[in-house]
N, C-alpha and C positions, 0 to 999 in steps of 0.2 A: 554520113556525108560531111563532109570539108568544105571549104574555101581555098579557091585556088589564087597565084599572086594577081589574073584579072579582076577579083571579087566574083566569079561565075560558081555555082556550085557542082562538084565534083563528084562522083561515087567515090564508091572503096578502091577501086580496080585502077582507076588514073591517081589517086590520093597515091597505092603507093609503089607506082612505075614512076612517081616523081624521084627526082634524082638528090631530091635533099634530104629524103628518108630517111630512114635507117635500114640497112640491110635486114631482111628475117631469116633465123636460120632455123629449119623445122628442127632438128635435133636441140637447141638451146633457142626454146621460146621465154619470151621476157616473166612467162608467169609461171618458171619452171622452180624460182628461189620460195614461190609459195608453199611448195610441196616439200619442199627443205625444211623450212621449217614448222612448217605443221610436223614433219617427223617428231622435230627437236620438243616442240611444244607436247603432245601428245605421251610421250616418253615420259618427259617428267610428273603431265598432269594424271596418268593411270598410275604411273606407280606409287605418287603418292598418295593418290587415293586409298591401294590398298596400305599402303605401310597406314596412313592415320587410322581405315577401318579395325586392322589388323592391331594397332596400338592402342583403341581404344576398346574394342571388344577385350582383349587380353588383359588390358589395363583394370577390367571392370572386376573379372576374374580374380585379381591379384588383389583389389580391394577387397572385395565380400570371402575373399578367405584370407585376409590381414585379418578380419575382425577376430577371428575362430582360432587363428594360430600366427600370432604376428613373429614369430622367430622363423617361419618360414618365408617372409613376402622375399629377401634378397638369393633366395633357393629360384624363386616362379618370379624372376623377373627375365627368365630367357627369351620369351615367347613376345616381350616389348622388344626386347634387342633386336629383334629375329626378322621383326617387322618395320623397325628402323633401315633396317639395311635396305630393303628394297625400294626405298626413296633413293639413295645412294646407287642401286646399278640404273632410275630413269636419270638421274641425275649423269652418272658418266656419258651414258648416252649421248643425253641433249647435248653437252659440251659440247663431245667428239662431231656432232652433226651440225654446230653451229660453229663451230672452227672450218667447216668445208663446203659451207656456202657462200659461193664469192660474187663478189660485186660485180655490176656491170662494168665495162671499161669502154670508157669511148665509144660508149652508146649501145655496144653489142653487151650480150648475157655471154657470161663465160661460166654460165652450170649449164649441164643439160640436164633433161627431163628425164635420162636412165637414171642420172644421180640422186635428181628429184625425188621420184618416185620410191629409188632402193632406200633413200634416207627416209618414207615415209614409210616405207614396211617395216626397216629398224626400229623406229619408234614406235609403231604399233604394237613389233612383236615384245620387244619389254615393257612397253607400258600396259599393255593387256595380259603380259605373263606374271609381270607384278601386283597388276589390281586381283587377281584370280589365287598367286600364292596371298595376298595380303588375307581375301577372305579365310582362307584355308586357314592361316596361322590364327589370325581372330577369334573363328570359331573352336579351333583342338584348344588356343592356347587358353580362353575363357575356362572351356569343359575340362581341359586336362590338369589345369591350376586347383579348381574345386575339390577336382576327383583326389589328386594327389595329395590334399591337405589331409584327406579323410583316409587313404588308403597307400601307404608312403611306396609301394612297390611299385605305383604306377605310372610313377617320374620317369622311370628309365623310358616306358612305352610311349611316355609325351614328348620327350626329347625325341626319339626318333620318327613319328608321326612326324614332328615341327619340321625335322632338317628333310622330311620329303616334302613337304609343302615349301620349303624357303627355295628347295632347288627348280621348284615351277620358275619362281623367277629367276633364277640362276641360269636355265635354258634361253628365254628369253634374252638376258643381257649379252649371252655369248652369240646366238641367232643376229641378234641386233651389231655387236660387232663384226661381224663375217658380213652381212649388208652393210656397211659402213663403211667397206674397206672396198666396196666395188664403185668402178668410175667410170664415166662416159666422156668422151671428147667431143670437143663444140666443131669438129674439125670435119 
């Protein structure tokens, strides 16, 4: 309920057939820029989650077999890198989705809520394809760090293991670009 310019109180329905409103337009509601950026937000806060899980499991790995063979730690520092990275594809993300969420103008919403929405499934789909490769890479790179101190064949098998876990988020970031690139008109 309102006040109208009598001071009488109003409902919703005359509040807003008042003519000094703002227009509403169901296709770009004022609450359509929230969903923007939650994408944006979302994107970077999973994927960094996995990269840190992922950098710090792996990390642990690389210490407790420093101790046993320290001329290997810059061998088994792949599986830190591996998991850096995928901070970097939420990171492109959010940019790209926070460069394409635009202001009101003159009182109207000029995103709509297709925009909304595709920019909240892009950042969902990388920042949950990077929290998901983060653990992957954490865990082989932890196990596959140890193993390989103690058994040097099995580097090759860790490396490859890693780069199918890194490409989890790597589907993610490309998913998430192809939704980033779709647009809705306020029209």
């Amino acid at each position: 309920y309102g006040t109208a310019k009598s001071g009488h109180l109003v409902n919703a329905e005359e509040a807003c057939a008042d003519s000094e409103r703002v227009m509403y337009n169901e296709l770009c509601p004022p609450t359509a820029p929230f969903f923007g950026f939650m994408g944006a937000a979302v994107a970077l806060i999973f994927a960094n989650l996995g990269a840190a899980y992922g950098t710090a499991k792996s990390g642990v790995g690389v210490s407790s077999m420093g101790v046993m063979k320290p001329d290997l730690v810059m061998k088994s520092i792949i599986p830190v890198v591996m998991a850096g990275v995928l901070g970097i594809y939420g990171l492109i993300i959010a940019v790209i989705i926070g460069n394409k969420v635009e202001p009101p103008k003159d009182g109207k919403t000029m995103y709509s809520s297709f925009a909304g929405f595709g920019h909240l499934a892009a950042g969902l789909a990388c920042g949950l394809s990077g929290l998901a490769a983060g653990i992957a890479i954490g865990i082989v790179g932890d196990a596959g760090v140890r193993a390989s101190a103690q058994q040097a064949k099995l580097y090759v098998g860790m490396v490859l293991i890693l780069i199918f876990a890194e490409a989890l988020g790597l589907y993610g970031l490309i998913v998430g670009l192809i939704l980033t690139s779709k647009e809705g008109k306020c029209e």
